[in-house]
LOPANU-359920 format. One record per residue (C-alpha): residue number from 0; x, y, z. Coordinates in steps of 0.1 Angstrom, whole numbers, plus 5000, padded with zeros to 4 digits. Layout:
<seq:NUM&c1:X&c2:Y&c3:Z> $
...
This chain:
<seq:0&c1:5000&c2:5000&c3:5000> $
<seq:1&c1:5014&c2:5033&c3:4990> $
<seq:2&c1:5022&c2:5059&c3:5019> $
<seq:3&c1:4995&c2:5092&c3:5018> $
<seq:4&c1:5020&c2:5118&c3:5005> $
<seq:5&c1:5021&c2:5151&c3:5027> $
<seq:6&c1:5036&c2:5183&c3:5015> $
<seq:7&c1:5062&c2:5180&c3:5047> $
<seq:8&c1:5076&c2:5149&c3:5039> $
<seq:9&c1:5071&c2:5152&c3:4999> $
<seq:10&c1:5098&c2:5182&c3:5010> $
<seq:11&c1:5119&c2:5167&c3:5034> $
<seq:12&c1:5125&c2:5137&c3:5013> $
<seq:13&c1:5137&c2:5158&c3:4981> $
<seq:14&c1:5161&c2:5179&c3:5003> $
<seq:15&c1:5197&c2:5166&c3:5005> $
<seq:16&c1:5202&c2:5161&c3:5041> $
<seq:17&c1:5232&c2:5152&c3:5068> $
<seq:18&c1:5234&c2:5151&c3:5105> $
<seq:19&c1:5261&c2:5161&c3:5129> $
<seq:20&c1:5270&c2:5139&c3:5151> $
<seq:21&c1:5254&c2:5138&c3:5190> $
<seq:22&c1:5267&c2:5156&c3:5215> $
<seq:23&c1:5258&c2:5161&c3:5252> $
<seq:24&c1:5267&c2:5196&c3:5278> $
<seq:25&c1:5270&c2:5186&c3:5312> $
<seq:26&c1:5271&c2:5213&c3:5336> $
<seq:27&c1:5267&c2:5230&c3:5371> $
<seq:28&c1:5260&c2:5264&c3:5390> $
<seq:29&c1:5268&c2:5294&c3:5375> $
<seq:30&c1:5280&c2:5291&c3:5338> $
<seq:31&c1:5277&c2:5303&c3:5303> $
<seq:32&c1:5283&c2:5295&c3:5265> $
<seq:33&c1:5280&c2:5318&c3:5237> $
<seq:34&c1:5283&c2:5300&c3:5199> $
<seq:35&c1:5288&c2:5324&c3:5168> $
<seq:36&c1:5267&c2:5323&c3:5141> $
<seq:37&c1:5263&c2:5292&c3:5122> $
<seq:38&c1:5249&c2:5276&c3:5088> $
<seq:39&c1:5234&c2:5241&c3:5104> $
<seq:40&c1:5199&c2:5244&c3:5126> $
<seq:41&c1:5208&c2:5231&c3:5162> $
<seq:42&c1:5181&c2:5208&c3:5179> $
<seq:43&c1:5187&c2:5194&c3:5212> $
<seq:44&c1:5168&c2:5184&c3:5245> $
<seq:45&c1:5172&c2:5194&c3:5285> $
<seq:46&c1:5176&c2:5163&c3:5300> $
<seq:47&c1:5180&c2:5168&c3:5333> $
<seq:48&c1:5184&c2:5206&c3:5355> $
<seq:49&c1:5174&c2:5235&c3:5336> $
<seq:50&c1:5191&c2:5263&c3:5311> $
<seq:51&c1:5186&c2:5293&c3:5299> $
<seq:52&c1:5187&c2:5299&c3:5258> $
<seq:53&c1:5189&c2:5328&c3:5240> $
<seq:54&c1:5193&c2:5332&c3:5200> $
<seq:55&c1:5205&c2:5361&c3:5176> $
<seq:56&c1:5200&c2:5385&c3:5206> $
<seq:57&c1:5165&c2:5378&c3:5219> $
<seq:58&c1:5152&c2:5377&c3:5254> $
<seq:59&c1:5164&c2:5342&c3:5270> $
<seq:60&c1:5140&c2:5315&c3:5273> $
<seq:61&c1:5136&c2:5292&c3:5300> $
<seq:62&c1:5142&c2:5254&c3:5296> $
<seq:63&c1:5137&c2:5226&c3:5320> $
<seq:64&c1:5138&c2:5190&c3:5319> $
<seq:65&c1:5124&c2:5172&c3:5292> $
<seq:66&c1:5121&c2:5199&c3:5267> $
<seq:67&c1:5130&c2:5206&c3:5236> $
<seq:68&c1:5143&c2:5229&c3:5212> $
<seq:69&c1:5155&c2:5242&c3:5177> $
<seq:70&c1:5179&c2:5269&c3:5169> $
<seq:71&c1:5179&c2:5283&c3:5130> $
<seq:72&c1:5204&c2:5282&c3:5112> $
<seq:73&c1:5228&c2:5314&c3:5107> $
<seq:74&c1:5214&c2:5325&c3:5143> $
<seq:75&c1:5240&c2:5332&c3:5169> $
<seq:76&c1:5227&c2:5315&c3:5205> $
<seq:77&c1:5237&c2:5318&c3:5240> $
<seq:78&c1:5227&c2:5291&c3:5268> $
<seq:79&c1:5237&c2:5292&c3:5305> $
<seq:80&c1:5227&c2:5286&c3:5338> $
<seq:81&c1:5234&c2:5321&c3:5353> $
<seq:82&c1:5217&c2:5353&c3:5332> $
<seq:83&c1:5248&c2:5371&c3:5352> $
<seq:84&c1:5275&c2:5352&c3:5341> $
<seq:85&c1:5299&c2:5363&c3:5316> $
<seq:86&c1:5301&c2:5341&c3:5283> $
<seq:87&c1:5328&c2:5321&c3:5274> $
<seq:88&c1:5332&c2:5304&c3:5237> $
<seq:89&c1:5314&c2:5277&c3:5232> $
<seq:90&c1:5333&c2:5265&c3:5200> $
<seq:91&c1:5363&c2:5266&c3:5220> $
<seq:92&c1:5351&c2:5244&c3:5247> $
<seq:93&c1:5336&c2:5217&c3:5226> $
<seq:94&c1:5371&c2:5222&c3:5206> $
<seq:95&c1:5389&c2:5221&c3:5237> $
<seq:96&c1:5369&c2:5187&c3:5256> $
<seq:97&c1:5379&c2:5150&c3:5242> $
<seq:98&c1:5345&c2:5138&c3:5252> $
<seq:99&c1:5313&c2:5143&c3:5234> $
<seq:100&c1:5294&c2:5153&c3:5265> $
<seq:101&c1:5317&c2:5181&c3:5276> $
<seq:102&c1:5319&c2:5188&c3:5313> $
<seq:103&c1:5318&c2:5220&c3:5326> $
<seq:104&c1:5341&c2:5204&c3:5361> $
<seq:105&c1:5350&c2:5242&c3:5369> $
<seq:106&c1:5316&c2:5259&c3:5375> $
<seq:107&c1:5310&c2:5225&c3:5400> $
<seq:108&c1:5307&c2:5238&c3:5436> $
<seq:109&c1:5288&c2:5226&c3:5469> $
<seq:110&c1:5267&c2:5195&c3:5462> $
<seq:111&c1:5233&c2:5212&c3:5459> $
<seq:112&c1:5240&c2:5230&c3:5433> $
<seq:113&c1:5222&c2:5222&c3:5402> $
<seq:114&c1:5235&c2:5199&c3:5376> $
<seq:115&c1:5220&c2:5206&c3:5343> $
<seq:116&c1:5226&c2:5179&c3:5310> $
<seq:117&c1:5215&c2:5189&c3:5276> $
<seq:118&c1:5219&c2:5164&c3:5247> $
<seq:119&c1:5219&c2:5176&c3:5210> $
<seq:120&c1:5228&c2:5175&c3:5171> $
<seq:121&c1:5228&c2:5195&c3:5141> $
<seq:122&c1:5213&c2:5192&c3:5106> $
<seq:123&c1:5228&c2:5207&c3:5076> $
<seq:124&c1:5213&c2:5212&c3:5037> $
<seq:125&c1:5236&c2:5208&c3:5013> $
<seq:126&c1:5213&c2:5223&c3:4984> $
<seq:127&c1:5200&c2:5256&c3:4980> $
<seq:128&c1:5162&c2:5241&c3:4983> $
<seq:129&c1:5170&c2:5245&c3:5020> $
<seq:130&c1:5149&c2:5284&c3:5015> $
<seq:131&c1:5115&c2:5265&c3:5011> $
<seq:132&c1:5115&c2:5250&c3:5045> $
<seq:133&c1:5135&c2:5273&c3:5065> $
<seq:134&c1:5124&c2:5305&c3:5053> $
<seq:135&c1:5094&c2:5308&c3:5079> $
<seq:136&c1:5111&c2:5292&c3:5103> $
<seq:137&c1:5116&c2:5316&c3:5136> $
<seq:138&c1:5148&c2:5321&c3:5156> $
<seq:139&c1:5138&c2:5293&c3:5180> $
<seq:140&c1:5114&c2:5269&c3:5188> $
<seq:141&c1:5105&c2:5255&c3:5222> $
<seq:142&c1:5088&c2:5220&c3:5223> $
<seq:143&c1:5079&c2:5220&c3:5260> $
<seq:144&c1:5080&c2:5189&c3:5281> $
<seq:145&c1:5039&c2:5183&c3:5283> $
<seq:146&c1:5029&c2:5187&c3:5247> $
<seq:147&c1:5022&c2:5158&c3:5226> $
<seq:148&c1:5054&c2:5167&c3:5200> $
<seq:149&c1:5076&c2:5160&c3:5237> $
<seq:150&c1:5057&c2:5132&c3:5249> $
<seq:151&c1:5064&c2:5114&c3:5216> $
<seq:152&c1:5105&c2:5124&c3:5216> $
<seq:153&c1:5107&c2:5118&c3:5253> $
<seq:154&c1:5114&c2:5076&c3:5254> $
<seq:155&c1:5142&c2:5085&c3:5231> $
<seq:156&c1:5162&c2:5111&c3:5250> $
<seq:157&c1:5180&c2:5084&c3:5269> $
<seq:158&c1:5188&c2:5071&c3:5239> $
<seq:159&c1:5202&c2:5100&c3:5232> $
<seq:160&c1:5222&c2:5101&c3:5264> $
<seq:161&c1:5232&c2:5068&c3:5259> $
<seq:162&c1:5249&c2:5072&c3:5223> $
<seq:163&c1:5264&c2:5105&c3:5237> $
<seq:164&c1:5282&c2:5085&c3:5265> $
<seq:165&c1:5298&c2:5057&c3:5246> $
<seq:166&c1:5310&c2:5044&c3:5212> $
<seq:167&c1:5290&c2:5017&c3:5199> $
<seq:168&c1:5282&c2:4994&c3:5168> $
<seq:169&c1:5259&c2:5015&c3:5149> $
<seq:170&c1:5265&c2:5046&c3:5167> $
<seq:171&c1:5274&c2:5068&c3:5133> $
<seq:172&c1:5237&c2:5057&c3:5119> $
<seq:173&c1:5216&c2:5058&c3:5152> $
<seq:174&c1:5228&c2:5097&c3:5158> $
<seq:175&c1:5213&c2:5104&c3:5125> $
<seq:176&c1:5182&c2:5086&c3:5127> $
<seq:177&c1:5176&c2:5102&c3:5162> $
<seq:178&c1:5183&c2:5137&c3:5150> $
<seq:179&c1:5162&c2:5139&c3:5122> $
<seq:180&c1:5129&c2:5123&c3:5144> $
<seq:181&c1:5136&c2:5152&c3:5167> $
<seq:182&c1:5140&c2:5178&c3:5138> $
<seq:183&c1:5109&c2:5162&c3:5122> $
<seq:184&c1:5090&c2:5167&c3:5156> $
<seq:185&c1:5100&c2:5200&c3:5161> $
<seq:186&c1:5088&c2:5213&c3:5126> $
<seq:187&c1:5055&c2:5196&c3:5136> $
<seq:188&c1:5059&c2:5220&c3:5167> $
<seq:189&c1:5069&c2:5250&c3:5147> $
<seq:190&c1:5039&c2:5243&c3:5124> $
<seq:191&c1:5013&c2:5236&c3:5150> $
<seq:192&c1:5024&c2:5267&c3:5173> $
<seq:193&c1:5035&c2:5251&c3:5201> $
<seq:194&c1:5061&c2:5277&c3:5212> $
<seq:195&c1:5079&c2:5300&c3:5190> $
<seq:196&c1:5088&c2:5315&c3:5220> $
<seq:197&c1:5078&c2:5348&c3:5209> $
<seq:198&c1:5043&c2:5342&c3:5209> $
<seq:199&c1:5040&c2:5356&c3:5164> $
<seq:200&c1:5025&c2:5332&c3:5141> $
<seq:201&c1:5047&c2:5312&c3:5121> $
<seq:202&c1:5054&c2:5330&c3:5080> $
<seq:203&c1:5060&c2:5314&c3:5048> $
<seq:204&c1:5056&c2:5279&c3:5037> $
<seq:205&c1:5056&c2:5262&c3:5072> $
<seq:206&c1:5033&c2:5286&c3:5084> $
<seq:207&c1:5012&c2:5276&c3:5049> $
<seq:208&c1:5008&c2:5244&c3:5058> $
<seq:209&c1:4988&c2:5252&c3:5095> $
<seq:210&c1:4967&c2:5271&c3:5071> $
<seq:211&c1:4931&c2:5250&c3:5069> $
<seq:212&c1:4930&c2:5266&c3:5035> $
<seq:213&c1:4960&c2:5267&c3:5021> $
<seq:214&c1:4972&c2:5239&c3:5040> $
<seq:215&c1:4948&c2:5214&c3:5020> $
<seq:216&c1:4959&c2:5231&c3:4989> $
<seq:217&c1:4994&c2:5227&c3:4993> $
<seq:218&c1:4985&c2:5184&c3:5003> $
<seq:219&c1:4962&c2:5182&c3:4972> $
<seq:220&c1:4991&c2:5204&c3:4951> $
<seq:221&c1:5016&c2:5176&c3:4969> $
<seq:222&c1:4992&c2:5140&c3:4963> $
<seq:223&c1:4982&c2:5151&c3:4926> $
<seq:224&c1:5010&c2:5177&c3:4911> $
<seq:225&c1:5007&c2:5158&c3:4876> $
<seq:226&c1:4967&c2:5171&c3:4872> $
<seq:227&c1:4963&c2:5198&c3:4856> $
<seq:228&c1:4952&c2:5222&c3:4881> $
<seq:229&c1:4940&c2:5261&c3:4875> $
<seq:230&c1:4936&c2:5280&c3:4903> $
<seq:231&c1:4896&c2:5286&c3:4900> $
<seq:232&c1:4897&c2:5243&c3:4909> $
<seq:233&c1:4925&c2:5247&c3:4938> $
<seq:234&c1:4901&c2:5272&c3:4951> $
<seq:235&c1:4871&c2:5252&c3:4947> $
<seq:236&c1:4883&c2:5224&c3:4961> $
<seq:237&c1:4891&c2:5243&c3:4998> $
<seq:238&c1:4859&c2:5263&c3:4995> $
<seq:239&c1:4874&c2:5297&c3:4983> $
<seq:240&c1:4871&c2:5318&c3:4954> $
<seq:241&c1:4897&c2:5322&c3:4930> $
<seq:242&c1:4906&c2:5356&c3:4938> $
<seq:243&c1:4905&c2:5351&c3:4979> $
<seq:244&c1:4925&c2:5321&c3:4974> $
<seq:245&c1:4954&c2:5331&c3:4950> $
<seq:246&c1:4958&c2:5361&c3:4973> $
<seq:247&c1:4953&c2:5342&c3:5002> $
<seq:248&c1:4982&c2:5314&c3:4988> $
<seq:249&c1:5005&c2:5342&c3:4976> $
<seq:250&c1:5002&c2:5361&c3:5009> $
<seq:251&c1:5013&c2:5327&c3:5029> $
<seq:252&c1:5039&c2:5311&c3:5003> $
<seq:253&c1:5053&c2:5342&c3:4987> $
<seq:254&c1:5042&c2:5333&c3:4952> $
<seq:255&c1:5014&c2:5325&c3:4932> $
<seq:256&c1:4997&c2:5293&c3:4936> $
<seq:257&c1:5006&c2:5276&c3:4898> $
<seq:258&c1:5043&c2:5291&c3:4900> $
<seq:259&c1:5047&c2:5270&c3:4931> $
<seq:260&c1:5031&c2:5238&c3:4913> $
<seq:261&c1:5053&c2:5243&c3:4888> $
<seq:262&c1:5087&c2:5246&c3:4907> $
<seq:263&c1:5075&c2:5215&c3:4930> $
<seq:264&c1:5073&c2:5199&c3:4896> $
<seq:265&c1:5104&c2:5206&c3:4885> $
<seq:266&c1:5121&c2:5196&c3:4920> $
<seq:267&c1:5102&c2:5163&c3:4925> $
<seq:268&c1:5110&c2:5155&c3:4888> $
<seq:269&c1:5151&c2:5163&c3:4889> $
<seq:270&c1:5146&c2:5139&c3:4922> $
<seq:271&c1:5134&c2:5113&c3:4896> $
<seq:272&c1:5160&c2:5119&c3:4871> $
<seq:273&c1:5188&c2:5114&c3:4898> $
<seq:274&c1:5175&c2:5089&c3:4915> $
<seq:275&c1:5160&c2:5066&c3:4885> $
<seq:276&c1:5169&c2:5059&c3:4852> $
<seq:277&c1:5135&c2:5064&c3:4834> $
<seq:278&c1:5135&c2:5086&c3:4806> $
<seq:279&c1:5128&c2:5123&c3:4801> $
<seq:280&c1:5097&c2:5117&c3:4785> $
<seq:281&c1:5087&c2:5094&c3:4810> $
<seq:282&c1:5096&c2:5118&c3:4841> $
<seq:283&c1:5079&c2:5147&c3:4820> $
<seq:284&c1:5045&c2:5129&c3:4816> $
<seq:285&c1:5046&c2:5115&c3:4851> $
<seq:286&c1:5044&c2:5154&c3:4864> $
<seq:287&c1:5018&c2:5164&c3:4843> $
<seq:288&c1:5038&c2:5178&c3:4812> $
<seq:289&c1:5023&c2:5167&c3:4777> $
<seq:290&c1:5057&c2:5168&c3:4761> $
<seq:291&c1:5093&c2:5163&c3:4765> $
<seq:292&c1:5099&c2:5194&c3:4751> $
<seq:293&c1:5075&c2:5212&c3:4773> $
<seq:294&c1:5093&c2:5196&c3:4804> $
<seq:295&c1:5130&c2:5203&c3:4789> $
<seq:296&c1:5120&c2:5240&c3:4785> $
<seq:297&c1:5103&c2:5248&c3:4820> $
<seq:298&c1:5131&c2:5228&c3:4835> $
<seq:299&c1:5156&c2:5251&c3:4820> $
<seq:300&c1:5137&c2:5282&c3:4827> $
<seq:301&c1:5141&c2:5271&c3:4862> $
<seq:302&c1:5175&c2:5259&c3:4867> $
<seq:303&c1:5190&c2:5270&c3:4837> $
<seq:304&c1:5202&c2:5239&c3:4825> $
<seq:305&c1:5184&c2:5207&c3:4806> $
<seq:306&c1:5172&c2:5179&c3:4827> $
<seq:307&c1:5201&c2:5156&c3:4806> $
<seq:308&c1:5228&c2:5176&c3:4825> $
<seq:309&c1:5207&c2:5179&c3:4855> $
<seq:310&c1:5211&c2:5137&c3:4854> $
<seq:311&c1:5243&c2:5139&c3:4849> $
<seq:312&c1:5260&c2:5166&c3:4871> $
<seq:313&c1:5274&c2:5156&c3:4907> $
<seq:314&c1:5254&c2:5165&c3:4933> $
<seq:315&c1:5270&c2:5199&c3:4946> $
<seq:316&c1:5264&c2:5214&c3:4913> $
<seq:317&c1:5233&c2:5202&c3:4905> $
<seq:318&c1:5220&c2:5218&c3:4934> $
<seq:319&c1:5235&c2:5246&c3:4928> $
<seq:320&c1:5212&c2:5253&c3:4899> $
<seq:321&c1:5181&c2:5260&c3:4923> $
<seq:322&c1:5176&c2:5295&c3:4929> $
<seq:323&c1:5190&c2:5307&c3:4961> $
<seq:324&c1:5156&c2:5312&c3:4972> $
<seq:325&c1:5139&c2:5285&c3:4959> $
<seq:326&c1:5098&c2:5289&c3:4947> $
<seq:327&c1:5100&c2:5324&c3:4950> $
<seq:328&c1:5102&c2:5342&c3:4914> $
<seq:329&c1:5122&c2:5366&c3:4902> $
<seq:330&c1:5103&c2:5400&c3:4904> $
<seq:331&c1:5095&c2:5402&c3:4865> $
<seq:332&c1:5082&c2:5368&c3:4866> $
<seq:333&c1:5062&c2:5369&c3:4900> $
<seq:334&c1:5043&c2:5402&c3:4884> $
<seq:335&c1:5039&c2:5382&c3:4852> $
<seq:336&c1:5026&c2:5349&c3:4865> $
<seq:337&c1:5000&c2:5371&c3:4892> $
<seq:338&c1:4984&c2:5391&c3:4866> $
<seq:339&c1:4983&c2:5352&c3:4841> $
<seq:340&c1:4945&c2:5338&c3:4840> $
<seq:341&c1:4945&c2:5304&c3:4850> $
């Protein structure tokens, strides 16, 4: 039986993805870390004590044990113990520790104070596509300890703990796999408002999707993207009108409901070409194209090369073809494609 295809993990699975390896903070009393700005998204859990995070300047946010959280990527962060502390670098004291849960031993005192243990990873893009799902993304996300998105990750943080502590068989792949379920979990967060921490509803393309609108647009856009959809039947089909829904969609995703479709198409069928060795023709009908030639031109228009060296490039500069902010138009074609009857 085929899986239901959602518009989350129709995206996550055409994304090149890698995870950073686990790592674990162990610390007590009064102490401090400030880590520079960086190009991965952080996600990591409080096990144990409680912290106080901050990112790209923003109030700090309280975090106990047995929550959750994700930092953006190319957001500086701060997290600590004592607001009054001075920071130290954190890249120099993971740099500095031979163990992957680094231990804070100076900032240990009498034995009441509190010992705080926070276990994380990191997840990096390596293609440009990266802008679809991050773009709405806020600074940081707070999965807190009694909402269903934390009840679900919560048997695993002793995983976590326990691949932290020790090298075992397996240890490379079982980082990964728990990384990305606690990434996956808190987009769900992000997209179902659990805590953004600054109370502002969630923009762009995540936000979209929490949209009971646009949201069932974007799944029907995501289950059937070969059909040959106008925007008068998109709105039909999620009980708008044609005008309140492509102003609706292009308010939410940044574009206009077709030019998406069409750039999803395009993505989900250089996935195909990579990954399978069915031929153009064949990819091109598959998402709704009624020639080769209509495929080889749109997919040119968007990458600037044909799907033939699309195949054939390596990865790196394949990806490198996708607009640095991917389904978002250039401001000639956006005007264009708004003002196009469908």
């Amino acid at each position: 039986m085929k899986s239901p295809v959602d518009p989350m993990s129709d995206v996550l699975a055409s994304l090149n993805v890698r995870t950073g390896s686990l790592s674990g903070l162990e610390a007590w009393g009064s102490w401090a870390l400030r880590f520079g700005v960086h190009e991965h998204i952080k996600i990591g859990a409080v096990l144990d004590g409680s912290c106080w995070l901050s990112a790209d300047g923003a109030e700090p946010v309280r975090f106990e044990a047995g929550d959750c959280f994700l930092v953006a990527a190319c957001e500086s962060f701060a997290v600590s113990g004592d607001l009054n502390k001075p920071y130290r670098s954190g890249e120099e004291v993971y740099r500095a520790s031979a163990s992957r849960i680094v231990r804070l031993e100076e900032t240990r005192g009498s034995a009441d104070q509190e010992r705080t243990l926070i276990v994380g990873g990191s997840v990096d893009f390596l293609d440009a596509t990266v802008a679809l799902l991050l773009g709405g993304l806020p600074p940081m996300v707070a999965i807190r300890a009694g909402t269903a998105q934390a009840k679900a990750i919560q048997p695993l943080l002793r995983v976590f703990l326990d691949e932290v502590s020790a090298v075992r068989l397996g240890t490379s792949v079982m980082s990964e796999r728990l990384t990305e379920i606690l990434f996956i979990q808190a987009l769900r967060a992000a997209v179902a408002g659990v805590d953004s921490t600054d109370g502002s509803a969630l923009p762009g393309w995540l936000g979209a999707l929490g949209d009971p609108c646009i949201g069932r647009a974007l799944l029907l856009m995501h289950q059937q993207a070969g059909r040959p959809w106008t925007v008068a039947a998109l709105g039909a089909q999620v009980g708008m009108s044609r005008t309140s829904f492509a102003a609706r969609f292009k308010e939410l995703v940044g574009l206009p409901p077709l030019d998406y479709l069409q750039r999803w198409r395009i993505l989900a069928a250089g996935r195909e070409l990579r990954r399978t060795e069915r031929t153009v023709a064949s990819v091109a009908a598959t998402w709704g194209y009624s020639s080769e030639s209509a495929f080889s031109t749109a997919f040119k228009r968007i990458t600037g090369i044909s799907p033939a060296q699309y195949r054939s490039a390596p990865l790196a500069a394949a990806a490198a073809t996708w607009p640095m902010v991917p389904f978002r138009l250039s401001a000639a074609l956006d005007e264009r494609a708004s003002t196009a009857d469908a």
